[in-house]
mmCIF file of the N, C-alpha and C atoms, coordinates in Angstrom:
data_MODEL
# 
_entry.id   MODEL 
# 
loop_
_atom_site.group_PDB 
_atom_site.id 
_atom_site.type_symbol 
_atom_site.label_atom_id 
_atom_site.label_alt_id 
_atom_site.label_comp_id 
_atom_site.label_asym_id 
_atom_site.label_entity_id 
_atom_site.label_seq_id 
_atom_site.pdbx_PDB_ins_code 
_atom_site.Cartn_x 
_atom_site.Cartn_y 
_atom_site.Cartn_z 
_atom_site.occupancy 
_atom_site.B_iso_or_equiv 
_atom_site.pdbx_formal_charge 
_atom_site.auth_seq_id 
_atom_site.auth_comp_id 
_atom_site.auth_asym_id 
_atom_site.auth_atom_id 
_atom_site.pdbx_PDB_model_num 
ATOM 1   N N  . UNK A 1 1  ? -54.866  1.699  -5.466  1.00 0.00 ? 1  UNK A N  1 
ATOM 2   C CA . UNK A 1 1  ? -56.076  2.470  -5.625  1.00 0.00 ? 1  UNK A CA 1 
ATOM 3   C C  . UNK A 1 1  ? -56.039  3.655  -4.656  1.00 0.00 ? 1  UNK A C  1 
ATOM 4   N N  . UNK A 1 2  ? -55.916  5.251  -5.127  1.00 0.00 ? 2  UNK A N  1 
ATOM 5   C CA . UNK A 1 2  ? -55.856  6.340  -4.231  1.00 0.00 ? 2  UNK A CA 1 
ATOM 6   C C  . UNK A 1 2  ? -57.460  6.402  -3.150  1.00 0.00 ? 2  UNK A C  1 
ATOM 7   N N  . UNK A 1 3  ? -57.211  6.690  -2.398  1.00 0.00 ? 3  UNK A N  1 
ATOM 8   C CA . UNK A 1 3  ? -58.383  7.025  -1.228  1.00 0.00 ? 3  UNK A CA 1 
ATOM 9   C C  . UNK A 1 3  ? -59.064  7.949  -1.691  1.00 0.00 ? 3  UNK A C  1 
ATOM 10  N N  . UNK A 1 4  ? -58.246  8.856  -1.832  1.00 0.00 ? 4  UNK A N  1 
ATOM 11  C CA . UNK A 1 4  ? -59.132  10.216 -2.429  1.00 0.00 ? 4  UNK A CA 1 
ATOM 12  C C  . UNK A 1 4  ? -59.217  10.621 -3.875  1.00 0.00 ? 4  UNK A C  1 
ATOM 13  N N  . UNK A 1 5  ? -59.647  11.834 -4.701  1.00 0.00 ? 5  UNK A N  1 
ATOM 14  C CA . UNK A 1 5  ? -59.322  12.428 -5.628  1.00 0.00 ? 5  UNK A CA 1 
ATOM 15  C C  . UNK A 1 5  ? -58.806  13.649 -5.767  1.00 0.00 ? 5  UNK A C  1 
ATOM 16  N N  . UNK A 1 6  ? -57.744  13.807 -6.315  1.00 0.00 ? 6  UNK A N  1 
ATOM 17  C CA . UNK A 1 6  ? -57.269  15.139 -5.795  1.00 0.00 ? 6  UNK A CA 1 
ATOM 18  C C  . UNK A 1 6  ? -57.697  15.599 -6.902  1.00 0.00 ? 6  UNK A C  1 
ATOM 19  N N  . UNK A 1 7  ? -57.898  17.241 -6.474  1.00 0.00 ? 7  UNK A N  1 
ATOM 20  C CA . UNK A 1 7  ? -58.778  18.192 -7.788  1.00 0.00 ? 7  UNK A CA 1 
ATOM 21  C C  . UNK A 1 7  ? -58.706  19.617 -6.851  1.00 0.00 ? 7  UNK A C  1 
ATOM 22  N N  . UNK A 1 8  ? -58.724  20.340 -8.081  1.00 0.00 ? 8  UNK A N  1 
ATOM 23  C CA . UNK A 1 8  ? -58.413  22.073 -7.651  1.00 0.00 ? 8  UNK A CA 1 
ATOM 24  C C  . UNK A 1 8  ? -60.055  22.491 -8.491  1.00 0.00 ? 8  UNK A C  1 
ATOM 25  N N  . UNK A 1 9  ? -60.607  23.334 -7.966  1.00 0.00 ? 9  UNK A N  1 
ATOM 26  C CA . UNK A 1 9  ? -61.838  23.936 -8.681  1.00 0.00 ? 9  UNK A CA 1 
ATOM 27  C C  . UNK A 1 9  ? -62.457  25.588 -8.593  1.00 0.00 ? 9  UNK A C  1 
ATOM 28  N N  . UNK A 1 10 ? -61.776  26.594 -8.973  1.00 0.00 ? 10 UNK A N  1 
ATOM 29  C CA . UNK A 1 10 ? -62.336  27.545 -8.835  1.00 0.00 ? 10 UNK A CA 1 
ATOM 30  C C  . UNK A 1 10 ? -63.224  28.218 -9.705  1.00 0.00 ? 10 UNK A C  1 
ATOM 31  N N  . UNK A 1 11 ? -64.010  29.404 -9.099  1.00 0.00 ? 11 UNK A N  1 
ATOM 32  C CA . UNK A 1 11 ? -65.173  30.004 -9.864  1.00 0.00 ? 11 UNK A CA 1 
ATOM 33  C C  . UNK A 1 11 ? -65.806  31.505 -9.925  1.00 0.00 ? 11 UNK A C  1 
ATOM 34  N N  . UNK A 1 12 ? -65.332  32.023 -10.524 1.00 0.00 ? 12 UNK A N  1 
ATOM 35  C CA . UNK A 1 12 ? -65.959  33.495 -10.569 1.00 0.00 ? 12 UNK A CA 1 
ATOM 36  C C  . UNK A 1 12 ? -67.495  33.906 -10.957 1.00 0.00 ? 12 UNK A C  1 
ATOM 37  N N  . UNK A 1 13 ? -68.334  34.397 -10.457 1.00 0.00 ? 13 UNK A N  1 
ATOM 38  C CA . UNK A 1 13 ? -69.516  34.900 -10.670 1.00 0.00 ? 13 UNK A CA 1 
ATOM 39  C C  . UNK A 1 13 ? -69.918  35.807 -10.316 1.00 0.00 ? 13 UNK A C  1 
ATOM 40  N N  . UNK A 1 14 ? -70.422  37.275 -11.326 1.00 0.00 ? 14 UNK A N  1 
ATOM 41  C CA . UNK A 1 14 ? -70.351  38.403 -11.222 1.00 0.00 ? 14 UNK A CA 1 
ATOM 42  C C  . UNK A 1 14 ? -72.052  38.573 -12.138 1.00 0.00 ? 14 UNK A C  1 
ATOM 43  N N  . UNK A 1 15 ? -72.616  39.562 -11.718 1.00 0.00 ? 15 UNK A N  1 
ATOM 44  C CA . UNK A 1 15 ? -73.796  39.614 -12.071 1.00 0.00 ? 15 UNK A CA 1 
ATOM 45  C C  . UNK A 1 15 ? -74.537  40.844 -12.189 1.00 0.00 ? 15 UNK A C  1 
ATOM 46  N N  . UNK A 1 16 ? -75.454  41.494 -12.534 1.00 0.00 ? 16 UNK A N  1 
ATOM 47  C CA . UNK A 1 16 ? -76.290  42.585 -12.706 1.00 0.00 ? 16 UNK A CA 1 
ATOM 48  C C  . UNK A 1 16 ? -77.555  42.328 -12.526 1.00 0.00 ? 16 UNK A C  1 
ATOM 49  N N  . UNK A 1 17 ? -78.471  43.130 -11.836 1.00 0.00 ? 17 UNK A N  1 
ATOM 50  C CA . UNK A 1 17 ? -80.157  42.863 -11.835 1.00 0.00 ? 17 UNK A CA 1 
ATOM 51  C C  . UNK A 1 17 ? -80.533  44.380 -12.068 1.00 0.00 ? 17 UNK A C  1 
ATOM 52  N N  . UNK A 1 18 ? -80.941  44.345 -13.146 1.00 0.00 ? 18 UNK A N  1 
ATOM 53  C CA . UNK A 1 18 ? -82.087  45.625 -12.456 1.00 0.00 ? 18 UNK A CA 1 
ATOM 54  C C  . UNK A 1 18 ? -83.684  45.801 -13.387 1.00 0.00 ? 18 UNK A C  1 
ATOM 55  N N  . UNK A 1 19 ? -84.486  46.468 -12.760 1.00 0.00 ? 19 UNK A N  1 
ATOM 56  C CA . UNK A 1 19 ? -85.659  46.863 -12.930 1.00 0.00 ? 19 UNK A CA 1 
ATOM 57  C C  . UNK A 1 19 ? -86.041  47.798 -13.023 1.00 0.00 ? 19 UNK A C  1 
ATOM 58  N N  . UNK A 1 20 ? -86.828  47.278 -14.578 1.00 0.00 ? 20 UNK A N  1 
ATOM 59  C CA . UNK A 1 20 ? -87.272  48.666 -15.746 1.00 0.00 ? 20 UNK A CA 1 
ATOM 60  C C  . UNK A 1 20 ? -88.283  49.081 -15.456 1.00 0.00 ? 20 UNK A C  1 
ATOM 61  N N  . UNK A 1 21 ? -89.069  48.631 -14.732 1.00 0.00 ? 21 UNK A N  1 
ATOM 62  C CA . UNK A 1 21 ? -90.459  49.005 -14.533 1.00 0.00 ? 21 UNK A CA 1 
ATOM 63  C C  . UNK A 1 21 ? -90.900  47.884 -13.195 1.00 0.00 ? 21 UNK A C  1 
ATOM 64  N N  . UNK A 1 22 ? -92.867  48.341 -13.197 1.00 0.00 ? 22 UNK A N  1 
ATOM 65  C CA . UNK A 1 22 ? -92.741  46.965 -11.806 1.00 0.00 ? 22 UNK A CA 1 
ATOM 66  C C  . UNK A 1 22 ? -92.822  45.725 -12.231 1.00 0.00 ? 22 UNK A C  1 
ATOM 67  N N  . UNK A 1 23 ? -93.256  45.946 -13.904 1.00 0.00 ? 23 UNK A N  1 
ATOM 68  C CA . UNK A 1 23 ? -93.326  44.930 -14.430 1.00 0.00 ? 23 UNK A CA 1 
ATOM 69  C C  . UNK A 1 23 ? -92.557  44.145 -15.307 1.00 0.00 ? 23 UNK A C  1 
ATOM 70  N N  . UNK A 1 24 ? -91.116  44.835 -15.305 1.00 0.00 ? 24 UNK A N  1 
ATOM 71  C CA . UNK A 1 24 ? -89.915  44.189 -16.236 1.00 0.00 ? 24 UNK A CA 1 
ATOM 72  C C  . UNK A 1 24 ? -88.804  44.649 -15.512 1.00 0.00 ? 24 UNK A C  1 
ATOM 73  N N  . UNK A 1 25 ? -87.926  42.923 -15.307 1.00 0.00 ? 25 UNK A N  1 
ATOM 74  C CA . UNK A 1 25 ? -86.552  43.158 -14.598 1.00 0.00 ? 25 UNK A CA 1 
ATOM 75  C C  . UNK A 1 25 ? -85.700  42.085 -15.636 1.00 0.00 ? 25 UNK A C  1 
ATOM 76  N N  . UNK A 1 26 ? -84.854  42.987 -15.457 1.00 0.00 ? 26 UNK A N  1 
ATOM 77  C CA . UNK A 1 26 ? -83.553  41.823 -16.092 1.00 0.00 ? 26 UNK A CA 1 
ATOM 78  C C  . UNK A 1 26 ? -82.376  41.759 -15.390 1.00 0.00 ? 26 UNK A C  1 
ATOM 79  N N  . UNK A 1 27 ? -81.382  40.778 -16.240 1.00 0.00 ? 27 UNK A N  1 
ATOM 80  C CA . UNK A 1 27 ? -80.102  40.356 -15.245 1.00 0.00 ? 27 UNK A CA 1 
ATOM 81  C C  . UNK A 1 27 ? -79.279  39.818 -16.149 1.00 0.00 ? 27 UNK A C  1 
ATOM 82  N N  . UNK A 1 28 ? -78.045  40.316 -15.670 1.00 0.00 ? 28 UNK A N  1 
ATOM 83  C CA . UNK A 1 28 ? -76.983  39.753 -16.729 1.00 0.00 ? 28 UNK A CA 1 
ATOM 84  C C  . UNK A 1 28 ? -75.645  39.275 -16.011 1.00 0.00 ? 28 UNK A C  1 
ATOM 85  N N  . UNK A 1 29 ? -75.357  38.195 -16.343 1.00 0.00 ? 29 UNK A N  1 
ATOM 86  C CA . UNK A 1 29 ? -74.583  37.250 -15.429 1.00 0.00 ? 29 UNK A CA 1 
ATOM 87  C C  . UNK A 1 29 ? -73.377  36.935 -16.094 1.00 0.00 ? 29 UNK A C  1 
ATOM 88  N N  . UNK A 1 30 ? -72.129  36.681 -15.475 1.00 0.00 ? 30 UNK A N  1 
ATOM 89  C CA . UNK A 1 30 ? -71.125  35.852 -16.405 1.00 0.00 ? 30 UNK A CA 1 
ATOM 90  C C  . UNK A 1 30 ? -70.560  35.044 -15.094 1.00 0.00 ? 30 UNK A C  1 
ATOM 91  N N  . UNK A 1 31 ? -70.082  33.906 -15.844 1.00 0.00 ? 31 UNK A N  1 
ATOM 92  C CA . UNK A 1 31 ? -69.270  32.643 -14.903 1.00 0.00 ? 31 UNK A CA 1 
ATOM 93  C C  . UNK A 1 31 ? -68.561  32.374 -15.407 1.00 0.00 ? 31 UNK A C  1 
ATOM 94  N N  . UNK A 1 32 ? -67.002  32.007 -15.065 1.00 0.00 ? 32 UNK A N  1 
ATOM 95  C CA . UNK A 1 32 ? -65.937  31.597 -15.267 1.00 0.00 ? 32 UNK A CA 1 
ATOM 96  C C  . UNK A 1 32 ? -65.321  30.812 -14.428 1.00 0.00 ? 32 UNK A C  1 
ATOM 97  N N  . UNK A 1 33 ? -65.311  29.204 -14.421 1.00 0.00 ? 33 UNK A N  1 
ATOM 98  C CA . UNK A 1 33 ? -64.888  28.375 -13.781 1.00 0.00 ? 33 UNK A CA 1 
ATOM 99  C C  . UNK A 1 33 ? -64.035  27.445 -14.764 1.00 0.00 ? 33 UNK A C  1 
ATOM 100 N N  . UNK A 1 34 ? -63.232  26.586 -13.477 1.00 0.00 ? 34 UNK A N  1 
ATOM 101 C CA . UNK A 1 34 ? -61.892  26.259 -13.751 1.00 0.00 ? 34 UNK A CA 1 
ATOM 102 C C  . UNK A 1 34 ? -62.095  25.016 -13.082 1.00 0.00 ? 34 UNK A C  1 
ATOM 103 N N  . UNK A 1 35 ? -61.525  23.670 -13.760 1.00 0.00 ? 35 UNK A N  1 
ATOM 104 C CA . UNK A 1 35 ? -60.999  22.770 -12.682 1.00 0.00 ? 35 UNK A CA 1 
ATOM 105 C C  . UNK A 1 35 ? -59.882  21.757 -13.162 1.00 0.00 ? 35 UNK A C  1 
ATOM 106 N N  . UNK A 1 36 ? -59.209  21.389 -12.170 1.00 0.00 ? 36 UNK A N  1 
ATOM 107 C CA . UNK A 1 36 ? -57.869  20.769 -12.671 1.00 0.00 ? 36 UNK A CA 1 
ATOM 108 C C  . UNK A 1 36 ? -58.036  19.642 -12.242 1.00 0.00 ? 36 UNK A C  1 
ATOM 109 N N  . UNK A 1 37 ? -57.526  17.976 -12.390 1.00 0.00 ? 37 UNK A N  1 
ATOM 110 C CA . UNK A 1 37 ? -57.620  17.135 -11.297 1.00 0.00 ? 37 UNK A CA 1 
ATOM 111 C C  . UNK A 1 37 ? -56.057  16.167 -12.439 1.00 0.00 ? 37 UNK A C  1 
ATOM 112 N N  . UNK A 1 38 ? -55.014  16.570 -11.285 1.00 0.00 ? 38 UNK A N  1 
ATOM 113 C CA . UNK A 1 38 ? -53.619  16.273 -11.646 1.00 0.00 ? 38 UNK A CA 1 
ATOM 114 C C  . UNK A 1 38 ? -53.562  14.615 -11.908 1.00 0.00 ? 38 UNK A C  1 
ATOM 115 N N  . UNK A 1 39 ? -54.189  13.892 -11.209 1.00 0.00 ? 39 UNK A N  1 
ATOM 116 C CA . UNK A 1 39 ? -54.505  12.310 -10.965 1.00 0.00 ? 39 UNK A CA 1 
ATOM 117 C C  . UNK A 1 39 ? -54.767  11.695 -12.223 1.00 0.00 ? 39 UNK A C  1 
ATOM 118 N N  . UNK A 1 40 ? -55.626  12.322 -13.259 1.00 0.00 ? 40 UNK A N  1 
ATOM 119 C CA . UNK A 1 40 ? -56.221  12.018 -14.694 1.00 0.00 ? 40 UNK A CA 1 
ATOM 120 C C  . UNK A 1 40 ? -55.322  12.365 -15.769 1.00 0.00 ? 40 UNK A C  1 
ATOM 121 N N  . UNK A 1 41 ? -54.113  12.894 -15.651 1.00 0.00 ? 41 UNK A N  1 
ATOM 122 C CA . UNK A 1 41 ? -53.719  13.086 -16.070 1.00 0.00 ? 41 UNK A CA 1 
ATOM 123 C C  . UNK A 1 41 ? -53.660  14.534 -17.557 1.00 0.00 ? 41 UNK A C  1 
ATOM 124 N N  . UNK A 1 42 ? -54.403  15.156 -16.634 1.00 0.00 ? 42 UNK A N  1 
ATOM 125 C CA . UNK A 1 42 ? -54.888  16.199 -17.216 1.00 0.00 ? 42 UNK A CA 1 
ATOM 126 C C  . UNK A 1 42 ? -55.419  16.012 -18.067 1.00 0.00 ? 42 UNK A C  1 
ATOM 127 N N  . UNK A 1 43 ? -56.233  14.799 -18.239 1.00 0.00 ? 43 UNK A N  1 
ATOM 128 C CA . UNK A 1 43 ? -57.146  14.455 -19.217 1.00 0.00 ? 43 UNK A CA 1 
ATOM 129 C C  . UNK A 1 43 ? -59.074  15.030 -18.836 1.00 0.00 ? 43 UNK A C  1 
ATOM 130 N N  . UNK A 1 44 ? -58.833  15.730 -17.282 1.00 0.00 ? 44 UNK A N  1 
ATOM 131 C CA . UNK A 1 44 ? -60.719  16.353 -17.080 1.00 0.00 ? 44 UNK A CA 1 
ATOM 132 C C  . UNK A 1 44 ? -60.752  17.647 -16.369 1.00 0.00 ? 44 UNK A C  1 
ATOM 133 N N  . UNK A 1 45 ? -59.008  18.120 -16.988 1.00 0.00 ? 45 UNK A N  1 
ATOM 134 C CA . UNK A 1 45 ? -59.346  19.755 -17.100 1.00 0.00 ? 45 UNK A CA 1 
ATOM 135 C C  . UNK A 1 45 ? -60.031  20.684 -17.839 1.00 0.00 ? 45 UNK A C  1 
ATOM 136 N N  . UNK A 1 46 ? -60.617  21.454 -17.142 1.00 0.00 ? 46 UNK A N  1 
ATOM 137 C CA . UNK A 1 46 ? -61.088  22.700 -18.053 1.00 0.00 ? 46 UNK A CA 1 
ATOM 138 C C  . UNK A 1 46 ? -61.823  23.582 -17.519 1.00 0.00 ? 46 UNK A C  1 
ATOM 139 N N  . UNK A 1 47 ? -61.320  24.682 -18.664 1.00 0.00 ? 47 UNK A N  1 
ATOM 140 C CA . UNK A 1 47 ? -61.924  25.712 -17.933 1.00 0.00 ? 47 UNK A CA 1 
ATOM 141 C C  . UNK A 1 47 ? -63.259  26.665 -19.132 1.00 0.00 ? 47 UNK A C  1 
ATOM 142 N N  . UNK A 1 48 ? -63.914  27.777 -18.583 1.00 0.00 ? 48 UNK A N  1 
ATOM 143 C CA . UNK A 1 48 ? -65.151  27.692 -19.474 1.00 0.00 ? 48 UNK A CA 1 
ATOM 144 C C  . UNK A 1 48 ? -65.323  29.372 -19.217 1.00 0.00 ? 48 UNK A C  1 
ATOM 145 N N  . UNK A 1 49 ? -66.548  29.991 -20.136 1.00 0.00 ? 49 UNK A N  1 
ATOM 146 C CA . UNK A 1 49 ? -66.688  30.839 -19.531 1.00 0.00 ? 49 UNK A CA 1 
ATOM 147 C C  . UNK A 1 49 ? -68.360  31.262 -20.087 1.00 0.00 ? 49 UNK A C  1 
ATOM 148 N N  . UNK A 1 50 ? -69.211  31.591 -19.184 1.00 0.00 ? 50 UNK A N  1 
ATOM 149 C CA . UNK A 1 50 ? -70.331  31.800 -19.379 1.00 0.00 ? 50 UNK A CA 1 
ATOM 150 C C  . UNK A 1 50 ? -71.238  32.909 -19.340 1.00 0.00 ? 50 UNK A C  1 
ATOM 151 N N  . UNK A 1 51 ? -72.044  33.347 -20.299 1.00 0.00 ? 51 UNK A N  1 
ATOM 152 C CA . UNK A 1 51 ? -73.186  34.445 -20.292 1.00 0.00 ? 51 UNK A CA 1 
ATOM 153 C C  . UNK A 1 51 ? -73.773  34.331 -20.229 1.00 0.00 ? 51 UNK A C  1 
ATOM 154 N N  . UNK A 1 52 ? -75.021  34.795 -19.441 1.00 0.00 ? 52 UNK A N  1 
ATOM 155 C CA . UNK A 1 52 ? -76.343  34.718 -19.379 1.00 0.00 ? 52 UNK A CA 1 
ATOM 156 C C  . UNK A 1 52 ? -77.421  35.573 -18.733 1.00 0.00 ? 52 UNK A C  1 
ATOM 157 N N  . UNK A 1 53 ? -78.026  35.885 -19.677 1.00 0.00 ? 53 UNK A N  1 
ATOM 158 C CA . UNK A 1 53 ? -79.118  36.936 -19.797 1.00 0.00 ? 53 UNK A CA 1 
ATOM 159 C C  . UNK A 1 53 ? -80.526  36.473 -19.721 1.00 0.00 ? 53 UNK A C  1 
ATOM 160 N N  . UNK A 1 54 ? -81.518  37.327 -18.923 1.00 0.00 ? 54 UNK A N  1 
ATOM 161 C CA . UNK A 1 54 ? -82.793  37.151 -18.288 1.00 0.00 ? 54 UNK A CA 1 
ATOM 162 C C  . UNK A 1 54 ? -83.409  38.264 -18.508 1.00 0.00 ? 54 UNK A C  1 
ATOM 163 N N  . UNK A 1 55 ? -84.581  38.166 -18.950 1.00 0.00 ? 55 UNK A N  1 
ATOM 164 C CA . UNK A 1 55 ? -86.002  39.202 -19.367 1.00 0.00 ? 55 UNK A CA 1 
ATOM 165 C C  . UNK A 1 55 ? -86.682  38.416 -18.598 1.00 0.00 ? 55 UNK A C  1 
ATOM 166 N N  . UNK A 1 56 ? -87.647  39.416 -17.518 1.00 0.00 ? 56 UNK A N  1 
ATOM 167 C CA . UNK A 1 56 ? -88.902  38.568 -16.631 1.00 0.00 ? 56 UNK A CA 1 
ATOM 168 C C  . UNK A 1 56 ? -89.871  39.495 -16.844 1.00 0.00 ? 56 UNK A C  1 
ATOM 169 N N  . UNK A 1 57 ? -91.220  39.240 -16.770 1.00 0.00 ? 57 UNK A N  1 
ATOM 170 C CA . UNK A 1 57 ? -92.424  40.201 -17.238 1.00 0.00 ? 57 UNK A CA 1 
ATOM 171 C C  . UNK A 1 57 ? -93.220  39.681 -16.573 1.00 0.00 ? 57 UNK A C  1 
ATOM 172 N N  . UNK A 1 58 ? -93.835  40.659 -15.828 1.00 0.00 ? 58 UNK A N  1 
ATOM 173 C CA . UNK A 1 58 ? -94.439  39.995 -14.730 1.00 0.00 ? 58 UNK A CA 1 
ATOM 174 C C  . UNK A 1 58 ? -96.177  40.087 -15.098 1.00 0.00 ? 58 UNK A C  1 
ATOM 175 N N  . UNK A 1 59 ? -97.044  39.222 -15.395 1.00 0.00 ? 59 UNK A N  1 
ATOM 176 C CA . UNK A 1 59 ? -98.459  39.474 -15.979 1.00 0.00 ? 59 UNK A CA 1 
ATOM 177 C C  . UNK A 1 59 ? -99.102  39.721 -15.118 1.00 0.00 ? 59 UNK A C  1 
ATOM 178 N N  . UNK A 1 60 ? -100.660 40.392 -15.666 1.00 0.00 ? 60 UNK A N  1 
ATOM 179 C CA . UNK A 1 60 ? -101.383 41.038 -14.510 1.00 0.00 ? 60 UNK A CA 1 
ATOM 180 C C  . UNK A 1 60 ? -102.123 39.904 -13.790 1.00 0.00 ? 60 UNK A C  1 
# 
């Protein structure tokens, strides 16, 4: 039985905010993460990649 788990995991996240007014901001995001774990037999690798977008409105 290993002590530990060995695993590699990296992650990129890059993003945008800005504001249209005082009352509307948005943001646009992407993520790209990775992880390996050699032990599983490369059976709970993977890697992904993500978008995501935000409208906020701020009420009176």
């Amino acid at each position: 039985m290993p002590l530990g788990l060995d695993f590699t995991r990296n992650q990129l996240l890059v993003g945008l905010t800005r504001q249209f007014s005082q009352r509307l901001t948005g943001a646009l995001h992407y993520e790209f993460p990775q992880y390996a774990e050699p032990s599983s037999g490369q059976a709970n690798n993977f890697s992904a990649h993500g978008i995501f977008a935000t409208l906020a409105c701020q009420w009176p």
